[in-house]
LUMDREN-759608 format. One line per field, with one value per residue (C-alpha): x, y, z. Coordinates in steps of 0.05 Angstrom, whole numbers, plus 5000, padded with zeros to 4 digits. Layout:
BEGIN
east: [X / ...]
north: [Y / ...]
up: [Z / ...]
% end
This chain:
BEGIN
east: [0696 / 0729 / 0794 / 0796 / 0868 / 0870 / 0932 / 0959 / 0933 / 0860 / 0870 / 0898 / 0857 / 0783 / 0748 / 0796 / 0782 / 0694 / 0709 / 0734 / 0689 / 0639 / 0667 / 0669 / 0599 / 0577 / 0607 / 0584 / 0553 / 0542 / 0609 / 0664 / 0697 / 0774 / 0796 / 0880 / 0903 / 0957 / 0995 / 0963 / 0993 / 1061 / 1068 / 1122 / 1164 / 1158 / 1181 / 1229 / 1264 / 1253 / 1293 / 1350 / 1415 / 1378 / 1442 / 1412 / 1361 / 1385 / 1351 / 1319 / 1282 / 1262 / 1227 / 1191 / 1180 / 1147 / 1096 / 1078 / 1066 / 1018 / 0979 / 0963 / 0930 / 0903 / 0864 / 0839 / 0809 / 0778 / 0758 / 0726 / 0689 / 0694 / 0691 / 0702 / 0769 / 0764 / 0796 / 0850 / 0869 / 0878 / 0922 / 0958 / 0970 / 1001 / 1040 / 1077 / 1084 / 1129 / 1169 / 1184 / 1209 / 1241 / 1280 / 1294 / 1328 / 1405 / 1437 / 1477 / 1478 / 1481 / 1411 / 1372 / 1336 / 1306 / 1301 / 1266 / 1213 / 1195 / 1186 / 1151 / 1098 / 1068 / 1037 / 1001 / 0978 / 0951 / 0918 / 0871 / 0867 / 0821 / 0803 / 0758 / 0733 / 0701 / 0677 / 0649 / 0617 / 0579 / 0558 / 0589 / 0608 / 0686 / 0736 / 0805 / 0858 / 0930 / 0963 / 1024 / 0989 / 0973 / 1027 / 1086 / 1152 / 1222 / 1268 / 1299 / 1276 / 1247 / 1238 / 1203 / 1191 / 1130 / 1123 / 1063 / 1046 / 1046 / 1007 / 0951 / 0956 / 0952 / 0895 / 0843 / 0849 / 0831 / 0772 / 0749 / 0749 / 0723 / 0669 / 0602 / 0625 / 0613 / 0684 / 0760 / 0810 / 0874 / 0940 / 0982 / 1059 / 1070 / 1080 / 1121 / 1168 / 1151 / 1186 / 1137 / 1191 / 1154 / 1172 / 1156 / 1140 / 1181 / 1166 / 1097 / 1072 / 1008 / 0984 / 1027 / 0987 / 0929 / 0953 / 0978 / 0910 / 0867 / 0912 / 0907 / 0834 / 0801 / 0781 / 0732 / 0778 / 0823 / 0814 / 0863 / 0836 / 0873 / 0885 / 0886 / 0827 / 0863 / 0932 / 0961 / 1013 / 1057 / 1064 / 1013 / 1067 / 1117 / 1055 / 0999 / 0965 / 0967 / 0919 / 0884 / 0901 / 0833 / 0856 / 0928 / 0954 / 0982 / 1046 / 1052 / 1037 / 1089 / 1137 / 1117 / 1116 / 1184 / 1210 / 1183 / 1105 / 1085 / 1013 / 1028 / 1085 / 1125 / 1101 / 1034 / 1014 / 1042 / 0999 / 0930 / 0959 / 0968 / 0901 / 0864 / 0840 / 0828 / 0860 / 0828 / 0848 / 0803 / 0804 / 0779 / 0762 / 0709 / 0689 / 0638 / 0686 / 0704 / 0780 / 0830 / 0841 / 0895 / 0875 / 0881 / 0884 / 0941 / 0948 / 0951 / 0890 / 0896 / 0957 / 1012 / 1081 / 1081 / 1136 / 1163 / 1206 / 1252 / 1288 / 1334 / 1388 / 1457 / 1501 / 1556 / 1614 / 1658 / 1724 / 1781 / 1837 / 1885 / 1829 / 1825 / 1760 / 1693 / 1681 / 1630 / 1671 / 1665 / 1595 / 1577 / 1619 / 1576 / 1514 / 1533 / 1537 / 1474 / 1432 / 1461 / 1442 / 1371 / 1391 / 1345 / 1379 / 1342 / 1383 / 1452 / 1507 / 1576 / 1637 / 1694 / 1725 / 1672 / 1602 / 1553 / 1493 / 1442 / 1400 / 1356 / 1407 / 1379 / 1434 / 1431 / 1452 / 1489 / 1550 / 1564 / 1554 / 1606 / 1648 / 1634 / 1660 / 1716 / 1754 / 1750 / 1744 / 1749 / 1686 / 1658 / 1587 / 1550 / 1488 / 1424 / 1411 / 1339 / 1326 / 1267 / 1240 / 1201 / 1155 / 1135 / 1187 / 1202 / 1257 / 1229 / 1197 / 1264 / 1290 / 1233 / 1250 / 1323 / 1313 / 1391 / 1415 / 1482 / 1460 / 1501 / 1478 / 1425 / 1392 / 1356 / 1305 / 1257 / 1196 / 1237 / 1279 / 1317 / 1368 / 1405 / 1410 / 1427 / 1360 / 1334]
north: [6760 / 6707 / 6670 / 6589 / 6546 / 6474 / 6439 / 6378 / 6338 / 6363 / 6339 / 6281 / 6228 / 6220 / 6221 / 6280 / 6324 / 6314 / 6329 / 6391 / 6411 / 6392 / 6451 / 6494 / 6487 / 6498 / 6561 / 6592 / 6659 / 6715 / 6739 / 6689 / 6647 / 6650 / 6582 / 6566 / 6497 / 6456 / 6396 / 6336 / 6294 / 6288 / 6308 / 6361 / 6307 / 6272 / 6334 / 6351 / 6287 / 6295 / 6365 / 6365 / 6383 / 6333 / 6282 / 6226 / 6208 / 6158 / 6150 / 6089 / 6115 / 6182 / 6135 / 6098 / 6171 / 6196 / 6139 / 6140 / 6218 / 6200 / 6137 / 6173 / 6240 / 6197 / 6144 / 6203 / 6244 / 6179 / 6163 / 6229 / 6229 / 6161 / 6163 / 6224 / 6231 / 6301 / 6316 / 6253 / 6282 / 6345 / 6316 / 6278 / 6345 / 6379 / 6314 / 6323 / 6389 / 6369 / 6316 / 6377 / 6422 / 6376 / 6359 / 6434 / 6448 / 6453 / 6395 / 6435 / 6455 / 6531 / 6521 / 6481 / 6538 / 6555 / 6482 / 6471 / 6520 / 6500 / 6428 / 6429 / 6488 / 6426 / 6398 / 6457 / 6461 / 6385 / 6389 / 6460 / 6431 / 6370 / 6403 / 6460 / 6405 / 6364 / 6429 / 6451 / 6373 / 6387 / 6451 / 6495 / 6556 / 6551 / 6590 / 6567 / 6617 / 6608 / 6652 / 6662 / 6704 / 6752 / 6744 / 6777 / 6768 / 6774 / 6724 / 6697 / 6630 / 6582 / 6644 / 6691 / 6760 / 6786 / 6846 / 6882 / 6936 / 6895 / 6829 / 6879 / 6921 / 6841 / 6834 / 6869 / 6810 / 6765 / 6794 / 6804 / 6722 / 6707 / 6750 / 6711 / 6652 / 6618 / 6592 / 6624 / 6576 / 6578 / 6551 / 6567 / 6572 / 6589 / 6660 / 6691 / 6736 / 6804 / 6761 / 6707 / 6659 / 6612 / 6619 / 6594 / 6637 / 6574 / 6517 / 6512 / 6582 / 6568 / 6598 / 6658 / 6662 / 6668 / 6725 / 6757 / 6749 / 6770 / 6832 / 6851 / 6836 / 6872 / 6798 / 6797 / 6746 / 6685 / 6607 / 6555 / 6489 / 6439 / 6367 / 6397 / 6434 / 6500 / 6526 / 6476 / 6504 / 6441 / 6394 / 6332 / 6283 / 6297 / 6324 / 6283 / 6337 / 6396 / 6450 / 6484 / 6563 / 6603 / 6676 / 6696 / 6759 / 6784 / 6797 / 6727 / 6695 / 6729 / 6712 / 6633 / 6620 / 6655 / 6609 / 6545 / 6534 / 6493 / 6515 / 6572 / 6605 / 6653 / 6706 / 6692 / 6738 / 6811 / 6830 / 6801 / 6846 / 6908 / 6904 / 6880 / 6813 / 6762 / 6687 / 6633 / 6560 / 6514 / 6426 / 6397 / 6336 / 6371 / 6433 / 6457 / 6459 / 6535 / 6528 / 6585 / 6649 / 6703 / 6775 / 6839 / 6817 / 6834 / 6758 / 6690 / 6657 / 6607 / 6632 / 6569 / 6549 / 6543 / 6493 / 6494 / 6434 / 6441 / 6371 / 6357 / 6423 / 6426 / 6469 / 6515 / 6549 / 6590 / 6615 / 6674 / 6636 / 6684 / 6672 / 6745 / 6773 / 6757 / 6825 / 6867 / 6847 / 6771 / 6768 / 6809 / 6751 / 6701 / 6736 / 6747 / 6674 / 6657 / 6702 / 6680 / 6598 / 6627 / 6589 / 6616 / 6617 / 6593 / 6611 / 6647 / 6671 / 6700 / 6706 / 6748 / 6693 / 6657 / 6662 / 6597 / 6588 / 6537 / 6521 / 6463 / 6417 / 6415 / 6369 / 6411 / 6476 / 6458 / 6422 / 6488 / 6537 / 6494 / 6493 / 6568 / 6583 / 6537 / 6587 / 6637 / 6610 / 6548 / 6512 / 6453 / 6430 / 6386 / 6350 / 6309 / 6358 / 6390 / 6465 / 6477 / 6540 / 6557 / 6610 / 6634 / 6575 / 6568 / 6527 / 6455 / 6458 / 6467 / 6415 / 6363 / 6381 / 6375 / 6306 / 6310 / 6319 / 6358 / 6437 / 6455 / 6523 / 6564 / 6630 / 6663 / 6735 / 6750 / 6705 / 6656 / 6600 / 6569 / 6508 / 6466 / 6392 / 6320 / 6291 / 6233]
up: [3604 / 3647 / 3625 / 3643 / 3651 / 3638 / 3638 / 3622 / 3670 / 3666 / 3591 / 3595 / 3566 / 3524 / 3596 / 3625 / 3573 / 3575 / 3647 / 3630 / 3571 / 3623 / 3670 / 3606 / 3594 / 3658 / 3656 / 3584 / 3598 / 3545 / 3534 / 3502 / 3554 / 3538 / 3553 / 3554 / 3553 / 3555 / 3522 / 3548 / 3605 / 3593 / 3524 / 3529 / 3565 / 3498 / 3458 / 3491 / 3475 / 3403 / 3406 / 3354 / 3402 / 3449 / 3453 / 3498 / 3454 / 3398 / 3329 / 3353 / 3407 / 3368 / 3322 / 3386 / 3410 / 3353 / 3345 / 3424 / 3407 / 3342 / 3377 / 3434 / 3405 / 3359 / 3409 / 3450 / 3383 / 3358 / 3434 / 3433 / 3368 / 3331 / 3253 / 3254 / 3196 / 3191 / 3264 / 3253 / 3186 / 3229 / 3282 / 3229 / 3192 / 3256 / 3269 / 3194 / 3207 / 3263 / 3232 / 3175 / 3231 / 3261 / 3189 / 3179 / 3250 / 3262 / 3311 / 3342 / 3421 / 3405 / 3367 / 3430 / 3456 / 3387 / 3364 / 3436 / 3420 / 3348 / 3370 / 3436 / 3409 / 3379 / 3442 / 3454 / 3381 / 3382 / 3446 / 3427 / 3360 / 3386 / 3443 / 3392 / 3350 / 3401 / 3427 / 3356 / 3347 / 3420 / 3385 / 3437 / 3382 / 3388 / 3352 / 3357 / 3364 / 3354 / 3410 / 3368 / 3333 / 3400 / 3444 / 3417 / 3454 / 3439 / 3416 / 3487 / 3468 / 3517 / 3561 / 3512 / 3549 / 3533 / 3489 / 3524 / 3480 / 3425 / 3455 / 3474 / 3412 / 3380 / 3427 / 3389 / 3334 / 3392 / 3403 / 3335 / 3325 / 3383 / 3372 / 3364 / 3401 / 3460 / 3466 / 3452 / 3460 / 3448 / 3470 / 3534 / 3543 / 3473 / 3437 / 3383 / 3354 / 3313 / 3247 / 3275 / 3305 / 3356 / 3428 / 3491 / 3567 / 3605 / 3630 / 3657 / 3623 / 3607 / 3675 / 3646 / 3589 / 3621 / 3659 / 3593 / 3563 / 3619 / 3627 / 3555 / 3545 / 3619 / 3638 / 3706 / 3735 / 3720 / 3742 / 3741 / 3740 / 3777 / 3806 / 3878 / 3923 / 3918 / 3938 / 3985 / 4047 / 4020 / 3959 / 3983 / 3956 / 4019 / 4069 / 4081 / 4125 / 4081 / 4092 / 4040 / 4043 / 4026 / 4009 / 3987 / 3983 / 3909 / 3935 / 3976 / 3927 / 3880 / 3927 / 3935 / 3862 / 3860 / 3907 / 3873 / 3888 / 3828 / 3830 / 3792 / 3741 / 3782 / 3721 / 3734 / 3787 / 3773 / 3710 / 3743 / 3806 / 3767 / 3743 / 3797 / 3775 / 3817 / 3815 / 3829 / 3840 / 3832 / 3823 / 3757 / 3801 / 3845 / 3804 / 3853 / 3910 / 3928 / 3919 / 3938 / 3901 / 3907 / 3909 / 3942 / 4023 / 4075 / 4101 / 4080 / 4107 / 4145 / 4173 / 4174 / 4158 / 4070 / 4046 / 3976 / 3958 / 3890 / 3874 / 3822 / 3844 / 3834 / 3878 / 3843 / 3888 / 3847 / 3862 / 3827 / 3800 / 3837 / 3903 / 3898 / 3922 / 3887 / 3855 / 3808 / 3752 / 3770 / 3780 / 3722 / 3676 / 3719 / 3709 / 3631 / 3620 / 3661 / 3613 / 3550 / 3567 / 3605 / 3664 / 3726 / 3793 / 3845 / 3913 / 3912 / 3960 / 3959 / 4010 / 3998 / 3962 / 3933 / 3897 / 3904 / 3861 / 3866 / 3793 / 3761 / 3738 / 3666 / 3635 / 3568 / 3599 / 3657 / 3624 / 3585 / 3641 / 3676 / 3611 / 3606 / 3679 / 3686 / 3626 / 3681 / 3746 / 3791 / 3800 / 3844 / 3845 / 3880 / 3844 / 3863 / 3918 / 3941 / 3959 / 4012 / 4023 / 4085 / 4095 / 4169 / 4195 / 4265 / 4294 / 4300 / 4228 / 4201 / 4243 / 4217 / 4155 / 4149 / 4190 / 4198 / 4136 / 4121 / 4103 / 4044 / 4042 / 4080 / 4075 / 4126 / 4128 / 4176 / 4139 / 4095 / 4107 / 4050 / 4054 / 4007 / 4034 / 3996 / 3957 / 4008]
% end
């Protein structure tokens, strides 16, 4: 059994997603293929402004949102398979289904993380949900899946930990639909609760998922399917001569999705590692290209400098009232508060008198982890800035990099380079 990824972009409009069913196919063998997807395009950018809690967004442009959200499934689906009223009164089911959760949710900012889950699930469940019809109408045998009903997680909402015994105990029900089919597909980046309480793995997840599935089902390997050749040494939109990296160490690559690399979740790699599985990248725009995969191997190959490029940071320095020292007690309020919102943080250093942090500035979070802090400490920040991490770095890459901008902040091991600097 082999587990595909498709994500947004790869289904992104009537012709995207025949490209991909066109990889699918080419791929059908005698086991099930598990395929994960996700939204389509930009869909959870969408949802996530239709939140409740979600103050920037007036009524108005809810309304504007919600019809964007509805004409756009609904031209790809009838795109797809035209006449067809039996997959738009599907989509038009899931679509009230959303304006009723969206009815029954609390407005308050203490509720976003839950509210953000029950709303933005509904990308996924749209996308699968046209995705298996036009499968079925091809007559490729597919059984849809929910994955809320096999990955079980706790309720640390918009960053759902997985519940592993469970989620494989769950996966046994998996297997029993897809059994007899050519095709399992289900949804990525969303799970659930025991109670059934719909989370999501964080942004991006559906990678995760993948992982989580292969893990629990003994899957012969997983393949991401992507708008890029394989796993790039730097994002094309600041390099124009990246170079494609063939093989990739498990724990490398671990530690560059850690830092940032946006080909794959930073949860992606560990459970594929622990089982041996293999990880391949691969482009949805020339699927017979070899692509890059990540594995068990002691070197990147090629060997090269790997830049990782995280935009929209904000820069915390926190001080002690009394400027006494930064101590156990300090950080462990710090750290408290940081779990509680499930803000991740991306780069951090302390002085004697001082602890700096560097995190996404999500404006939803960051405005009560501020709030939170300044009842205990003093705090300054600095916003719009960029983090760049450098792997195998050498003295003039940093300096092309930096290009003379100030260095707020700077971390340096024997492998890594990381440095806070002003956006361009």
């Amino acid at each position: 059994m082999k587990v595909f990824k498709f994500g947004g972009a790869s289904v992104n409009s009537a012709d995207a997603v025949r490209n991909m069913v066109g990889i699918v196919q080419a791929h059908l063998e005698s086991d099930p293929l598990v395929v994960v997807v996700s939204a389509m395009g930009k869909t959870t950018n969408l949802l996530e402004k239709l939140v409740p809690g979600q103050m920037s967004t007036t009524g108005e442009e809810r309304s504007v949102l919600r019809e964007q959200l509805e004409t756009y499934h609904l031209d790809i689906a009838k795109n797809l398979i035209a006449n067809d009223n039996s997959l738009v009164d599907k989509v038009q089911d899931l679509l009230c289904r959303l304006d009723e959760t969206i009815a029954s949710l609390q407005r308050s900012p203490e509720h976003y993380n839950y509210n953000y889950d029950q709303v933005v699930s509904f990308g996924e469940l749209i996308s699968t949900t046209i995705i298996a019809h036009y499968l079925n109408h091809l007559g490729i045998n597919t059984q849809w899946i929910d994955a809320r009903q096999v990955i079980v997680t706790d309720d640390h909402y918009r960053e759902g930990r997985v519940d592993w015994e469970a989620t494989c105990a769950e996966s046994n029900l998996f297997m029993e639909m897809a059994e007899g089919h050519q095709v399992a597909l289900t949804q990525g980046f969303i799970g659930a609760t025991s109670s059934m309480h719909t989370t999501t793995l964080g942004r991006e997840g559906s990678d995760y998922s993948a992982a989580i599935l292969a893990y629990c089902l003994g899957a012969e390997s997983v393949t991401i399917w992507k708008d890029v050749p394989g796993f790039l040494n730097a994002d094309p939109k600041y390099f124009s001569d990246t170079v494609k990296i063939s093989c990739i160490p498990y724990n490398e690559a671990i530690e560059l999705a850690y830092y940032g690399a946006s080909v794959i979740h930073p949860k992606t790699v560990k459970p594929l590692q622990n089982m041996g599985i293999p990880l391949y990248i691969r482009s949805f725009l020339a699927p017979a290209s070899e692509g890059s995969v990540i594995g068990n191997y002691h070197t990147i190959s090629p060997e090269t400098p790997l830049y990782i490029f995280r935009n929209n940071q904000m820069l915390l320095s926190i001080f002690p009232r009394d400027y006494s020292f930064i101590a156990e007690d300090n950080l462990q309020a710090i750290f408290g508060l940081l779990n509680e919102l499930g803000i991740r943080v991306n780069l951090m250093q302390n002085s004697a008198l001082s602890f700096s942090i560097c995190i996404d500035n999500n404006p939803q979070l960051v405005g009560r982890l501020i709030e939170g802090l300044k009842s205990m400490f003093l705090v300054r920040y600095n916003e719009n800035l960029q983090l760049i991490t450098i792997r195998y770095y050498n003295q003039e890459v940093i300096d092309s990099i930096v290009a003379g901008r100030p260095v707020l902040l700077e971390q340096r091991s024997r492998s890594t380079e990381q440095i806070v600097v002003p956006c361009r």
